[in-house]
N, C-alpha and C positions, 0 to 999 in steps of 0.2 A: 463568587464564593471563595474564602479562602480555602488555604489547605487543611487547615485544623479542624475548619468546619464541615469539610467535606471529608476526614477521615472520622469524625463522630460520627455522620451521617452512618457511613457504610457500619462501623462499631455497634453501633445502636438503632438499626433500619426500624425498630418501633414506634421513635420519636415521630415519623414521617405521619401524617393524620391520614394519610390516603390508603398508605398500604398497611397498617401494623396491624396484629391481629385483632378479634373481636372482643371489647371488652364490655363491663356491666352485662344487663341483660342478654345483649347479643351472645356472650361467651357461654352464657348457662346455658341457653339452649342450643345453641352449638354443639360445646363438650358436653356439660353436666347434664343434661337431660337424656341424651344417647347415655353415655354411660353407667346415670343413675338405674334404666331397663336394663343392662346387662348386667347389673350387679345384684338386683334384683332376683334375674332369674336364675344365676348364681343361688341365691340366699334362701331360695325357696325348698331347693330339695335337700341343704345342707342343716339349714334349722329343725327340718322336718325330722333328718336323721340321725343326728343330735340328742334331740328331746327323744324320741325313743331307745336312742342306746343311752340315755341318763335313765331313762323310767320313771322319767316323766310327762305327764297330759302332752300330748303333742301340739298344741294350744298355748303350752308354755315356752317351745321354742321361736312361733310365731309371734308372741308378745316380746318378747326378749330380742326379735330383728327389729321389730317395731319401735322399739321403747330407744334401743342400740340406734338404731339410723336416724331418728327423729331428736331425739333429745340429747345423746350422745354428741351429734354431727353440730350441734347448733352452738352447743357448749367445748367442746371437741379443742384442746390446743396442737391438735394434726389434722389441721382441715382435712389432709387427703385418709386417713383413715377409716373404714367402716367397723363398726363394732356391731357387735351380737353373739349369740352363743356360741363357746368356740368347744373343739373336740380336745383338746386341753384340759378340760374341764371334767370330760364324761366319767371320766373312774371316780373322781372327788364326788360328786353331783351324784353319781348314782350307789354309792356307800352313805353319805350322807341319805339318800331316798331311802335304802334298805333300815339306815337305823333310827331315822326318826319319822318318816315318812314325807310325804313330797310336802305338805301344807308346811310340816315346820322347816323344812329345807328351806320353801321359801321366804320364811322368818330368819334364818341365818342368810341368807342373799342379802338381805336388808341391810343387818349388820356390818358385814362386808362390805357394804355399800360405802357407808358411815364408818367405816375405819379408814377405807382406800380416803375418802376426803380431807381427814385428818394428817394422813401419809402426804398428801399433795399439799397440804398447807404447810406443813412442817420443812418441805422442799427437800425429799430425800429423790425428785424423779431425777434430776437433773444426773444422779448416779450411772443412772444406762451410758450417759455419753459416753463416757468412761472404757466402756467395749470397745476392744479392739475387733477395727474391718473384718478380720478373717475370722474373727467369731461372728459377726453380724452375715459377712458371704454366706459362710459356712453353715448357718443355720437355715436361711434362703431354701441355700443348695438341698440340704435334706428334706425342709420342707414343700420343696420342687419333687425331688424323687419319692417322699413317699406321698404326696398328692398321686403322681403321674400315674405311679405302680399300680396303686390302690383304683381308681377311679379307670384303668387299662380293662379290668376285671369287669368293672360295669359295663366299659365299651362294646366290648366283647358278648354281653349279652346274661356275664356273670353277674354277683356281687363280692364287693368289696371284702377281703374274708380280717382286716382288722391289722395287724401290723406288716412290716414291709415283709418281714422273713418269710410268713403265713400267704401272704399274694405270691410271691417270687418260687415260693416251693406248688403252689396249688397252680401255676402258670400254666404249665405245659397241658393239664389237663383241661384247662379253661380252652387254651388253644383247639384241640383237637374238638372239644365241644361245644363251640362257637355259634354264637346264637347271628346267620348269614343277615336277617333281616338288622339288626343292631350296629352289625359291625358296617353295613352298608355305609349307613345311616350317621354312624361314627368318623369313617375315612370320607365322607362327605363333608362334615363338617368340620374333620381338621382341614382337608385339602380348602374349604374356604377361606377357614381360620389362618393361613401360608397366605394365598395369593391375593384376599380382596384389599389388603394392605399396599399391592407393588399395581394397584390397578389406578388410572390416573381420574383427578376429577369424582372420587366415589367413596375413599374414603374416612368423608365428612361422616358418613354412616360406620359405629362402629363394628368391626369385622363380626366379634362373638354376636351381636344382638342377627346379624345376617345368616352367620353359619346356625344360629339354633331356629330361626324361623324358616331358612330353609330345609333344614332335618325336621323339622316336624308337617314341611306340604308334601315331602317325602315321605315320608312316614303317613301320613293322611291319604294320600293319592296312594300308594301303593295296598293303601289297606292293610299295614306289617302287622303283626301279634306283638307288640312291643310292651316292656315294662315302661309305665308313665311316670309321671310325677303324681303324688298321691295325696290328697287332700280330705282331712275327715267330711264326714257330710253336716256333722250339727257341731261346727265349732264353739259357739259362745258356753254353751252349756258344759263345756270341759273344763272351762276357768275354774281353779279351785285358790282360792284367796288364801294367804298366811297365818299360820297361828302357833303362836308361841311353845318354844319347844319342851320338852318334859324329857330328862332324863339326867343322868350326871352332869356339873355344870362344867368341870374340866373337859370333858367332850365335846360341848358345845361349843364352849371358848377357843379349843381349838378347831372345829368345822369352820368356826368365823377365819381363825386369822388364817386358816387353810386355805379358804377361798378368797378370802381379800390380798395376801401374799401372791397366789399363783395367778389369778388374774391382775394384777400390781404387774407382775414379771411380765407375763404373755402381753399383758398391753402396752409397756414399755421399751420390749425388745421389737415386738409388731414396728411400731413408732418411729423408731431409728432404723429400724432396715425398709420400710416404707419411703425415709429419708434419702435413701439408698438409690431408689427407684425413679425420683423425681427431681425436676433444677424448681418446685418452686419454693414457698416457705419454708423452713427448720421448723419442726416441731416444739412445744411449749408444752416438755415433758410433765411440771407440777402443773400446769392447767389440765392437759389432759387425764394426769392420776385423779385428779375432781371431778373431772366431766364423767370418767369412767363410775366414781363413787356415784355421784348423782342419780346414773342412769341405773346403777344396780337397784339402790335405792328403790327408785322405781317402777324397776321390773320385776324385784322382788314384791312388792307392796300390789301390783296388779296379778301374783302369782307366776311369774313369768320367769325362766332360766339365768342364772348369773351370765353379766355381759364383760367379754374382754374386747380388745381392739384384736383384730381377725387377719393376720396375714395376707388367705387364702382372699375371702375379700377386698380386702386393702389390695393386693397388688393384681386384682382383676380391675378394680376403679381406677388404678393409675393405668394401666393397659389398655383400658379403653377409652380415654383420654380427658378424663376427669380432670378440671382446674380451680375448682373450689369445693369448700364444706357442700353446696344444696345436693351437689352428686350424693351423698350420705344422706343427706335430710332426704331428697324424693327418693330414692331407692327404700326409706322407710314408711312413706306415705305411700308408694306403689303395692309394699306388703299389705298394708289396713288397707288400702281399697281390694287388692286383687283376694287376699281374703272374705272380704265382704262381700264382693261384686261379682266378681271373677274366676270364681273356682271352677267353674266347668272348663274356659278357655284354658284355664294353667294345666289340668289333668291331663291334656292332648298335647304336650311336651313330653316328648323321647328321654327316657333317662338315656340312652347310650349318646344323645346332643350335649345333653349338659356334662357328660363326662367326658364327651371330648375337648369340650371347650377346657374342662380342667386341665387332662392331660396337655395339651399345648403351655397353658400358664405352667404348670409345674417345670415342663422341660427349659421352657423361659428362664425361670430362676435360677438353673445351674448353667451361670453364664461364663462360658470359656475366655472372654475377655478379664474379668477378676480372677480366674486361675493364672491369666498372665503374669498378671500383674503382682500378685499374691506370691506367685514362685519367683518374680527378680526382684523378689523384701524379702525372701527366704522367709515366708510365713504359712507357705502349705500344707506342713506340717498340723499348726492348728485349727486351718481350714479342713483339713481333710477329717481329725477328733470329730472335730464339731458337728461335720455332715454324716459320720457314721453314728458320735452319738445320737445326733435327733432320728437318723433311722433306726437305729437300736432301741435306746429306753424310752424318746419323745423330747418334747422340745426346752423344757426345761432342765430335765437331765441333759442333754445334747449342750444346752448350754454351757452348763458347769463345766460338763469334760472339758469342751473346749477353754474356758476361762482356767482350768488348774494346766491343760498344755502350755498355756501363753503364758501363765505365770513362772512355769518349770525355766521354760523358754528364756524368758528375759531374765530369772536368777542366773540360768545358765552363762547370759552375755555377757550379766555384771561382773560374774567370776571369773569366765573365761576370758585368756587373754593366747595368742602363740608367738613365740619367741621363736626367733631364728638366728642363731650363730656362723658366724661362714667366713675366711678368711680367704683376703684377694687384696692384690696389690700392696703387700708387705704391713697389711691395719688387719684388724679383726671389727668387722661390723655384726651389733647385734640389733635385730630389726623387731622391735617389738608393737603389735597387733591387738586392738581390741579396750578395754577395759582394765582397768589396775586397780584392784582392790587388795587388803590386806588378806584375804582367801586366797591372792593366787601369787604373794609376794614368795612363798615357798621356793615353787620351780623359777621364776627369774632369778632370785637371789643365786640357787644353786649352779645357773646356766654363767652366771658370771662367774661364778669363784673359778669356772671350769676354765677359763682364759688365763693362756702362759703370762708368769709376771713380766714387767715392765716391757709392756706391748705397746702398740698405738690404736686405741680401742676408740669405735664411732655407735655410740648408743644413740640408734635411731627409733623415737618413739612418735608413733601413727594409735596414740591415745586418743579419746570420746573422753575418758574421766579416770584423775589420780587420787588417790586418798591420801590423807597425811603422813600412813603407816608404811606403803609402798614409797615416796617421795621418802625417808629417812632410810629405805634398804636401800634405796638409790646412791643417795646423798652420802651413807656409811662407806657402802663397797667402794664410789669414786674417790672419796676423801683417802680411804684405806690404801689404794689400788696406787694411786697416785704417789703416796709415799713411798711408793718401794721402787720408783723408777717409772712407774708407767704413766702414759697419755689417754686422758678421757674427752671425750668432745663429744654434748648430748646435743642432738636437733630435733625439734618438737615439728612436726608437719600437721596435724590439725591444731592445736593449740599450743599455750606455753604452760604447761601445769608446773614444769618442775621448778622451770627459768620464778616466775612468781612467787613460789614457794623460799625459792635461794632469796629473792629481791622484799621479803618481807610480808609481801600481800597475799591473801585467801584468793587461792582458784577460783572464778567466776566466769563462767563457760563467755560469756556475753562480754566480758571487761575490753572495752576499749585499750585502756594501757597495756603494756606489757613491755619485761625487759629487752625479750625478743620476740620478732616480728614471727607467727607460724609460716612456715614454707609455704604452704597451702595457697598464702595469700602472697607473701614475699621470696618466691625461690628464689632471686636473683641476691637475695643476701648470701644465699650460702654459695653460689653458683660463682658467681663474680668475684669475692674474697677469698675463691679455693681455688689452689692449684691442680691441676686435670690430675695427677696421682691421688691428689685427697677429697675429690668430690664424687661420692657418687648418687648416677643420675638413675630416673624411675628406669625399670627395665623397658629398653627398647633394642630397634636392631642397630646393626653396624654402623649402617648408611645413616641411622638419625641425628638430629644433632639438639643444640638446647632447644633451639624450639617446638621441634617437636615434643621432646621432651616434656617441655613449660606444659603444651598444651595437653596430654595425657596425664600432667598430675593436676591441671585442673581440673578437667573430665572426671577423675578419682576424688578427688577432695573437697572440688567448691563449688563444681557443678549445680551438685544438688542443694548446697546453701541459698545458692544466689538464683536459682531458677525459680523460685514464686515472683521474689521480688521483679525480677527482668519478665516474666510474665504479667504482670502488673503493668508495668511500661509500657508494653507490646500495647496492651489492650485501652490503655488511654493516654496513649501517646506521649512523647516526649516535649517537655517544659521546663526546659532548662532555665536559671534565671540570669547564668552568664555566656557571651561569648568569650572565649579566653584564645587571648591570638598569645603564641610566643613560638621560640625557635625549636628547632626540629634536633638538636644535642641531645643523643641517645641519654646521658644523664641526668636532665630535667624531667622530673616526671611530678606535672601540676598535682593529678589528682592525688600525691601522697603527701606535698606539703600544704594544701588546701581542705585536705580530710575530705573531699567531694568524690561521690560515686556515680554507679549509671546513673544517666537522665539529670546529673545535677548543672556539667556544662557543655557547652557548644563549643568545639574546640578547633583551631585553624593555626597549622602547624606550617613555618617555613621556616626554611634557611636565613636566621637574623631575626627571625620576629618582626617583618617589614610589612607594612600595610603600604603600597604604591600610592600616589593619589588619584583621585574618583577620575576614574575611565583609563584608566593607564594598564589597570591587567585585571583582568572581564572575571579571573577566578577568584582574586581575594577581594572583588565586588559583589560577585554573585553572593561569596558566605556570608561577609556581613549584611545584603539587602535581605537574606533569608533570615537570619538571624535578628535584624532588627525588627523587618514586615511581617515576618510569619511566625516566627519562633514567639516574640515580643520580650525579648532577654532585657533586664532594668539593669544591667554594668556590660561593660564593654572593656577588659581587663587586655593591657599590651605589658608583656611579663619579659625584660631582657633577664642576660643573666652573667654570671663571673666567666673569665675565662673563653668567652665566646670567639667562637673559629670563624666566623663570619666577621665578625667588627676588627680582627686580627688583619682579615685578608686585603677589608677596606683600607686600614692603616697601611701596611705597607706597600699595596697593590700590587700583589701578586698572582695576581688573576690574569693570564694573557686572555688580547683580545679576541672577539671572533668565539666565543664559547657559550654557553647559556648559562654558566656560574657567575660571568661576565655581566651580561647582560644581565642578570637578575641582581647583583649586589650594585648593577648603577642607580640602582632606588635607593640606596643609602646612602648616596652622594650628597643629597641636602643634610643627613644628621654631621656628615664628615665636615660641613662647611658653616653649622651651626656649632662645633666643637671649635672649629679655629678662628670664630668671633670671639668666644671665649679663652682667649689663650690664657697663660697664664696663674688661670683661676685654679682651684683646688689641684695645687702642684704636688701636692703629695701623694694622691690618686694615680697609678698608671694610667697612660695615655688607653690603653684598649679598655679600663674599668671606664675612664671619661667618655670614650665614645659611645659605651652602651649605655649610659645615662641618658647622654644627648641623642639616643636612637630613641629612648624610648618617650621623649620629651618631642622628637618630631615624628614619630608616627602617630604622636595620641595628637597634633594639630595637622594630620594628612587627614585623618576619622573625619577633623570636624569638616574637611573639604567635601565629605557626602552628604547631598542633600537630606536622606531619610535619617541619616547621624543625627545633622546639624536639630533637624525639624522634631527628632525624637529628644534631642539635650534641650533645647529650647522651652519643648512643652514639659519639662522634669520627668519623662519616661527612662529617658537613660542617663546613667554616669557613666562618665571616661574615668579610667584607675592606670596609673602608670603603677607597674613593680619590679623588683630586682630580687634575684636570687641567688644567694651565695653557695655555690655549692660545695667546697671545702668546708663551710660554716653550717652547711644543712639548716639556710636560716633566711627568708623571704622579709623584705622593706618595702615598704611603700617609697614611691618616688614622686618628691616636688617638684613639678617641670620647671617649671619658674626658676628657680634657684637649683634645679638639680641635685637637691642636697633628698638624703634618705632617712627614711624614719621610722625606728622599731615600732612592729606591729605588736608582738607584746608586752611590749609598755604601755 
């Protein structure tokens, strides 16, 4: 096996048929079938509770999981989503009941239905993506905490008293009068809910479906006085079918878009923080604002409660390890059977079981890993909006807050920019931070006029983005500043906004060209061309030097540019399509005259750019066999260059014997002896430009002396590329071995 094949292997242990996980049928009943019963049992006492705080038939909340898990899940562009009646809902839902009554309510669900479809054809879902993370955490997060709080209260043997403020102030009394069989019953079933997950071999079984069937043999076996799960006795007979509504039609028209809007929101932000939760599909937000119309549709038409896509649900079916839609579809067929079949078995469920399975999910949700991560993007801030508004007003107000923080936010960044002024080493350096807009061209303008005239002034700008308006107070004050005696010298460290702007061309964050190269990517331009009084370096200590340096303003600047991409690499390996041998002269650097980056060559650096011949030195054998066997590179590029300190040494021989520079430049002895068949020949050439011709004319006929070279040039897998580099000329030729002579590459 090769290496490549054996680094895919371990990358992708799926491919393997023996060991990958279960797929097709085997997976459904694996995951989706366990998790479809614990979503279930989830669904049962939440729909139940629901439909009664709407004031509606409690019959309608059960048709509304039903209608949501079956028809929703089939049609569904979030497989992993469950929908059904959400508590989102119950204020609209139950004003809508008071003023037209629940029949015509469910004639406005209908409508709603049929507008949300219309929304999703039109392709406005695609808008959620659009949220930012820490609104998506941030709403999670509240809706963790006010799950937890609210559903603590039941644990305890209370009930749920309706928003967070009202549990959190009614706590303490709940405490003190704590219903002991309940809370038993409760710490039972988190303490399973914690550990059946770190137990080996077990579980395949999901934790919740274990912790609530054993809370209720407890609860059974001990014979507790417990509040159950409560099921009417004569369900069908509560159906009350739809009928058209009677009253002001501006009323109506707004009950519709009331309800088809908020559940639009509630099912789309569901959907993306769902996304959140899971590595598998993206959701197909305009399928699922259709799948959602659909199912209103027809759960309104069966009498049945408006359905959004359900958080609380949804991230109890990814928790319990859900990996397709049928998880939603059975968890909706378990409803219509265990309704129909099974209501006495469901009433001998502990509510204090099912509220502790809540409270575990909720604490889930406010997960301290996205606070990390959240606070080093400095976006906490509207993480934290977002999770007090949804515990304050709810989850679409919660939203908004959060969406008006983040927009305050990012006007803030546009505008904001900090300048720093400071004088050191006989220059005044001003160090400008952030964003340059014509909002904040004010304070820079003023911060320079503040500099003594005909100074030596280094405006160093650490810009994201200039505008045209800022770029002319620049442009004025230097031009200005300049006349009267003084020195301006600007250096752009993430990009060149200004240098472009002078050079005629529109800033384009992306642009390839540029007058000058950004630090970021080129410090050695400014570093190398400045004398140690007029350069300076990122702050470090005493002891550092440029390289340290170099590499903390990468850390600082490019780090994060080039980390998906080199992430990318990692993960499917490197496939380069050239070897590129040449010499090891601090000032040849292939990858800038070749535009080539990570992953693009295989590179094998020595002193002269010498390839020995096959079996004479075991290291620049081993690269190229790696490089031709396993890499599979289609050129084999041997790159001399001007000026070379190696072809110098060979010419005059000044290398005493007995050294290892010695011995290693006697591999250049055949180009030295291939230069003096040729005497004569291109006399105009310095003799050390002729030798590095003729080096690199015999190391690309040492190549063909490898067998896997020879075998790989034969079968047309690879080309041998002789080239030369002028470095005074910053200008790369191909080389004719044959004749030696060179030839513009861009011509």
């Amino acid at each position: 096996m090769s290496v490549s094949e054996s680094r895919s292997k371990k990358a992708h242990p799926g491919n393997e048929a023996d060991t990958g996980p279960p797929t097709g049928v085997r997976a459904v009943l694996r995951y989706d079938l366990p998790a479809s019963f614990v979503v279930f049992l989830v669904a049962v006492p939440l729909s139940l509770g629901i439909a009664a705080a709407s004031g509606a038939p409690l019959i309608a909340g059960l048709i509304a999981a039903v209608v949501g898990g079956v028809l929703g899940g089939l049609l569904s562009g979030a497989p992993l989503q469950v929908a059904g009646p959400a508590a989102g809902l119950t204020v609209i839902v139950a004003g809508l009941v008071a003023q037209f009554g629940w029949a015509a309510t469910a004639a406005i669900t209908v409508g709603a239905g049929l507008l949300q479809i219309l929304l999703g054809l039109t392709r406005v879902g695609r808008l959620a993506l659009s949220l930012s993370p820490a609104v998506v955490h941030g709403m999670l997060a509240g809706i963790g905490v006010t799950i937890a709080i609210g559903q603590l209260h039941v644990m305890l043997g209370g009930t749920n008293q309706g928003t967070v403020l009202d549990n959190i102030l009614e706590l303490p009394a709940q405490i003190i009068g704590l219903h002991p069989g309940a809370l038993l019953v409760g710490a039972l079933t988190i303490a399973v809910m914690m550990l059946w997950p770190k137990l080996p071999r077990v579980n395949v079984v999901p934790a919740p479906l274990v912790a609530v069937g054993l809370g209720t043999a407890v609860a059974a076996g001990f014979q507790l006085d417990l509040v159950r799960v409560s099921l009417p006795s004569d369900i069908i007979n509560e159906v009350v079918l739809p009928q058209l509504p009677s009253g002001p039609v501006l009323a109506i028209i707004g009950g519709v878009l009331t309800v088809a809007l908020v559940a639009s929101v509630e099912s789309l932000l569901s959907a993306v923080a769902v996304d959140k939760l899971h590595d598998g599909p993206r959701a197909n937000l305009d399928k699922e604002l259709i799948a959602q119309g659909t199912a209103n549709m027809v759960s309104g038409a069966l009498g049945g409660l408006p359905v959004t896509g359900v958080i609380v649900r949804s991230s109890t079916n990814v928790a319990a390890g859900a990996r397709t839609r049928w998880s939603t579809v059975m968890h909706g067929l378990w409803m219509l059977l265990a309704v129909l079949l099974l209501a006495t078995v469901l009433r001998q469920i502990p509510m204090a079981a099912l509220a502790a399975v809540l409270v575990v999910i909720g604490v889930k949700l406010v997960s301290v890993a996205h606070m990390k991560q959240l606070w080093r993007h400095r976006e906490m801030v509207v993480y934290a909006a977002t999770l007090l508004g949804v515990i304050a007003f709810g989850l679409v107000e919660g939203v908004l807050v959060g969406l008006a923080v983040a927009l305050v936010r990012a006007f803030y960044r546009l505008t904001h920019s900090t300048v720093e002024v400071r004088q050191a080493d006989g220059r005044w350096l001003v160090t400008v931070h952030g964003s340059l807009v014509f909002l904040g061209a004010g304070r820079l303008v003023r911060e320079l006029r503040a500099i003594p005239l005909r100074q030596n002034v280094v405006l160093e700008l650490h810009v994201d983005f200039m505008d045209h308006g800022v770029f002319e107070v620049i442009n004025d004050w230097r031009v200005g500043y300049e006349r009267t005696g003084g020195k301006v010298r600007v250096d752009e460290v993430l990009d060149s906004w200004y240098h472009r702007a002078i050079g005629g061309r529109p800033a384009r964050r992306k642009s390839i060209r540029s007058t000058v190269p950004p630090r970021w990517f080129a410090p050695w331009s400014h570093w190398q061309l400045s004398t140690p009084a007029d350069v300076e370096l990122p702050a470090q200590a005493e002891d550092d030097d440029h390289l340290i340096a170099g590499v903390r303003a990468f850390d600082k600047h490019a780090a994060d540019l080039v980390r998906p991409f080199l992430s990318e690499l990692v993960e499917r390996g490197q496939k380069p399509k050239q070897l590129f041998i040449t010499c090891s002269d601090s000032r040849l650097l292939p990858n800038m005259f070749t535009s080539s980056g990570p992953g693009d060559q295989f590179s094998l650096r020595n002193v002269g750019n010498l390839v020995p011949s096959h079996g004479s030195d075991a290291s620049v054998g081993a690269a190229v066999e790696y490089a031709v066997d396993v890499l599979g590179v289609q050129e084999i590029v041997v790159c001399g260059h001007s000026d070379c300190g190696a072809m110098k040494a060979v010419l005059a021989q000044s290398v005493g014997e007995g050294s290892a520079l010695y011995d290693w430049l006697r591999h250049a002895e055949p180009s030295l002896l291939r230069l003096a068949a040729t005497a004569g020949e291109d006399a105009e050439l310095p003799a050390n430009e002729r030798l590095c011709l003729a080096n690199v004319a015999q190391q690309l006929d040492n190549l063909r002396g490898y067998p896997n070279v020879a075998a790989a040039v034969a079968a047309g897998r690879v080309k041998l590329v002789g080239m030369y580099f002028d470095i005074a000329a910053a200008k790369a030729f191909l080389v004719d071995p044959d004749r030696r002579a060179l030839r513009d590459i861009t011509v």
